[in-house]
N, C-alpha and C positions, 0 to 999 in steps of 0.2 A: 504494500500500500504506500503512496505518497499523498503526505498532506502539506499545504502552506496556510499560511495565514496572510490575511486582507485588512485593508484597511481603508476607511469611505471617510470623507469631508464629513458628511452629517451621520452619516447611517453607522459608526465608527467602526468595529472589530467584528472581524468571523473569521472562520475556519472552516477551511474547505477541503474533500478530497479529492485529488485529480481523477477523472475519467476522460484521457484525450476523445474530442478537443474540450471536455468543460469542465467545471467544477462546480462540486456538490457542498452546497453551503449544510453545515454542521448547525442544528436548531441548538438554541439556550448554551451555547458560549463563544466567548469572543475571544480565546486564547488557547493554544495548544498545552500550555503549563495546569489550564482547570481541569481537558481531558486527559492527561497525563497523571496527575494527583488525584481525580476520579477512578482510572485505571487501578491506581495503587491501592488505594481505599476498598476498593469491588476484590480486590486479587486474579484480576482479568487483563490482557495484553494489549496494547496499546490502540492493534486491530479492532479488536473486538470495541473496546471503548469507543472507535469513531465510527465505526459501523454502526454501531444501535443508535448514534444520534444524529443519523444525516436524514434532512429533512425535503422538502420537495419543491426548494429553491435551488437553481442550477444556474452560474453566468459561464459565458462563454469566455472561456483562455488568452485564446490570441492578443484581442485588444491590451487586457491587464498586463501579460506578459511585457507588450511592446510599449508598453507607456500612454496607448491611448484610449484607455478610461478614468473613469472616475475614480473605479475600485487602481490599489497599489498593494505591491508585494511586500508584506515585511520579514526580515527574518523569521524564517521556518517557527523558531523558538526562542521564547525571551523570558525575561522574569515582567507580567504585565506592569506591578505595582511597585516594583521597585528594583532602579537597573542597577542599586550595588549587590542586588540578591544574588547576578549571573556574574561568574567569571570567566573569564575568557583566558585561554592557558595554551601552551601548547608542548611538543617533543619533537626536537630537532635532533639531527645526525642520526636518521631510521635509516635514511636509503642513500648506496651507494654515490649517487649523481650529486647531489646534496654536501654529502662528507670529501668529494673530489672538488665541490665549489669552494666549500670554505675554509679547506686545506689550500687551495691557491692563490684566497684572497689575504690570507695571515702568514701562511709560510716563505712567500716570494718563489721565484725563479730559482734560484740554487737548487738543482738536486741532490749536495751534497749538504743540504738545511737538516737539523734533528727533524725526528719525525712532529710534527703538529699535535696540540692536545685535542685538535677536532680530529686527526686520525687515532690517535691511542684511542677515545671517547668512541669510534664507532668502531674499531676493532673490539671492544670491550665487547659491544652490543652484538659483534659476529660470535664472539666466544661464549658471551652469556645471558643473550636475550632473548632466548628462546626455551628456560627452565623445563622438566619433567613436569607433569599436572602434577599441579600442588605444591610445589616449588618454586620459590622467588627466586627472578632471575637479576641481574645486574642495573643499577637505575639507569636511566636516559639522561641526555639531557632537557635540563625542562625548562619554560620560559613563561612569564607574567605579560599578558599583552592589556589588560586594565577589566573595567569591569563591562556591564551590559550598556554603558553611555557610548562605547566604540564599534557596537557592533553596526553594523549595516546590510541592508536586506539586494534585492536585484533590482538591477536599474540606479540603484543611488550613489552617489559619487562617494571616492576615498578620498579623501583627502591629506594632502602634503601639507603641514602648520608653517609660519613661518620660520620656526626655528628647525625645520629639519633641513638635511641635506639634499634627500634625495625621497623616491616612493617607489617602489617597485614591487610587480605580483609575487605570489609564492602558489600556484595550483596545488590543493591540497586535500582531503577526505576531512571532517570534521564528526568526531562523538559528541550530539548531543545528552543529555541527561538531566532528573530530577535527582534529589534527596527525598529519601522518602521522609514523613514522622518520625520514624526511629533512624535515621540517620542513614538506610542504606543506600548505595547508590542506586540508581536506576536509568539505566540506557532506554531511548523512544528508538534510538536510531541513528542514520548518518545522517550528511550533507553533504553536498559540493560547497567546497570553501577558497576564501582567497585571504592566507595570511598577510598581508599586504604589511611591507617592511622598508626600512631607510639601510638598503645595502651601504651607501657610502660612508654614511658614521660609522657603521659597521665593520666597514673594512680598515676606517683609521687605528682602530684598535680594539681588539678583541675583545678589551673590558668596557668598550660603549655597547656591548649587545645588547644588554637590558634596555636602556632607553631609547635603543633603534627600536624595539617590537614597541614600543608602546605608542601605537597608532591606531589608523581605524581597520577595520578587520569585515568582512561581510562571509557569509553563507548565503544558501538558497540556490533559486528557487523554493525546492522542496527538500522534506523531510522525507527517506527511504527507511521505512519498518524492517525489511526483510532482504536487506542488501549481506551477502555471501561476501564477507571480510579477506576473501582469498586472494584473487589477482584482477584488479581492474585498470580496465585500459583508459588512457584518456587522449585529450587537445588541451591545450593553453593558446592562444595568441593574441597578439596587440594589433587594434585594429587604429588606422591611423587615416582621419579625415575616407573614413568609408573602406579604405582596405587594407588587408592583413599586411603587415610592413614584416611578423616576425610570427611564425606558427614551431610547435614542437609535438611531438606524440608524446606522451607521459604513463607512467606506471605505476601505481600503490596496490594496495593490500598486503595481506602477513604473509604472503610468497615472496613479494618483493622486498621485506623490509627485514632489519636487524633486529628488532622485535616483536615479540607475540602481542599481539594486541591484550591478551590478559593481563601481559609483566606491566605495557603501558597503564593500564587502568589502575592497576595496584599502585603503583609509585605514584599516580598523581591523587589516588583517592585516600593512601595510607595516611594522610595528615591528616588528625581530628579538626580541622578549621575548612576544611576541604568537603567535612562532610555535616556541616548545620541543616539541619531538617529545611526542609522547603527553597532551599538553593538551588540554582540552574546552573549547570556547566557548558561551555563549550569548548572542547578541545580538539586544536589538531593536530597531523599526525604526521606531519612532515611532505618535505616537498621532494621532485624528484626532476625536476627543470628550471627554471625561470632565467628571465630574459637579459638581467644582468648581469648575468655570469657570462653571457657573447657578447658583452659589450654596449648591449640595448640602452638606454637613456630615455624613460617616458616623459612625453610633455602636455603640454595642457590639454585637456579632452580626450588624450589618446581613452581608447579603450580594454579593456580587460576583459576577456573571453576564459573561462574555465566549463571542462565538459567532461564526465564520467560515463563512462555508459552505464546504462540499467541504471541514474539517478536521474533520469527524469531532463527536461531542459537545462540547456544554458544557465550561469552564475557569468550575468553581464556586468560591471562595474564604471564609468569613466572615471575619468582620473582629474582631479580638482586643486591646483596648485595653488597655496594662498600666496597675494601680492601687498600682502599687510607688509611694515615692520616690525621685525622683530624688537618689543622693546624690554627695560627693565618692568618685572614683576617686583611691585611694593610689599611689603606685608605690614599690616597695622597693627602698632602694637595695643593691648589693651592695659 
């Protein structure tokens, strides 16, 4: 099943299930997070929860998709009532393509350089990320990209702030998830995602990585119930004034990557502050191309194309450069 969520000028929130080419508006709620904590409350699957509540209003796709209705796409999944409820996280150096980028943007040219800690960090994850069931395997690396204020849905610009250097895509798979009551975690499903990142701060030095991730981030279209975690194929490209200036084929799932998608979830959910009842997570799970790494440089408007097969449409993005300046930030004392 794939579901999104909508949002109207007056008519404000619902949730719908795809059935190309429409969508079946879900009665009595306007947020994926109610049917998902209904789901948990019932002890019924996430399916079944939007199943029983689809009602006998249906709009048609295409338009909302391309920007020409009223209805708009919002992130698949959010926290409705409060965006520091969602956090937004992610695990880098899963796949080899990834661990070969930022081994060349930290190490230099020398091949006679020590080996990189972004190469020990995913050799680690080739030797020990993939544990016996029931065995924890080696942690990832992991990263803070902010909370539910940075997320963004299809169609809606990323934005570059004044103070960054640069904005670049990351084509990526996204776990969403609730906290249940008692604090378990609980997966609805994936996404197509686009961790959207400041490579150039990034590559001045290793220890700006933190605050390169901390930008704006989208998912979507849809949310995927019953996506097979094994090997999916994808497209990334940057579309520039109407045509592809730079396209790639792409590959994730737990065939392609240095860790089990279970070692992932532990290492990010083993922290008691990770798992507050009624929290939203979104996490991704690393990239396996982007356009930086060939030298790409986006500029104003260009766009962002991310596509998975079996996830449903396109995760469209443009790209929105602020022309503010950068000024001093005051703080008042009290």
């Amino acid at each position: 099943m794939r579901i999104v969520q909508l949002v109207h000028e007056t008519l404000g929130r619902r949730v719908a299930v795809v059935d190309e080419p429409n969508l079946h508006l879900l009665d009595g709620t306007g947020s994926l997070y109610a049917v998902g904590m209904q789901a948990i409350a019932l002890e019924i699957s996430l399916e079944k929860a939007a199943a029983d509540s689809i009602g006998e209003e249906s709009l048609e796709y295409n338009p909302i998709y391309s920007g020409q209705s009223e209805w708009s796409l919002l992130p698949p999944l959010d926290h409705p009532v409060d965006p520091g409820g969602c956090m937004v996280a992610g695990t880098g150096l899963t796949h080899m393509a990834s661990a070969k980028n930022r081994d060349a943007m930290h190490a230099g040219a020398d091949e006679n350089a020590p080996v990189s800690d972004s190469m020990k960090m995913f050799q680690w994850g080739i030797e020990g990320g993939k544990p016996e069931p029931g065995q924890i395997g080696v942690q990832p690396e992991w990263f803070f990209k902010g909370n539910g204020e940075i997320l963004r849905g299809h169609n809606q610009p990323l934005v570059v702030p004044e103070f960054a250097d640069d904005g670049g895509e990351e084509p990526e798979i996204a776990g969403l998830y609730i906290n249940a009551p008692d604090g378990t975690p609980c997966r609805l499903g994936f996404s197509i995602g686009n961790e959207f990142s400041d490579h150039v701060m990034e590559k001045k030095n290793y220890l700006y990585l933190a605050p390169s991730k901390l930008r704006n981030a989208s998912i979507g279209p849809e949310l995927c119930t019953n996506l097979e975690f094994g090997t999916i194929q994808g497209e990334v490209r940057i579309e520039r004034n109407g045509e592809t200036i730079w396209s790639r084929n792409v590959t994730s799932g737990e065939a392609n990557m240095c860790h089990s998608l279970e070692n992932l979830e532990h290492h990010h959910f083993k922290y008691p502050a990770h798992r507050r009842a009624g929290d939203v997570h979104v996490h991704y799970f690393g990239a396996d191309a982007f356009s930086f790494g060939e030298g790409i440089a986006l500029r104003q408007d260009d766009v962002m194309c991310v596509a998975w097969d079996g996830m449903g449409r396109a995760l469209r993005n443009p790209i929105r450069i602020s022309e503010d300046e950068d000024q001093l930030l005051r703080v008042k004392p009290l």
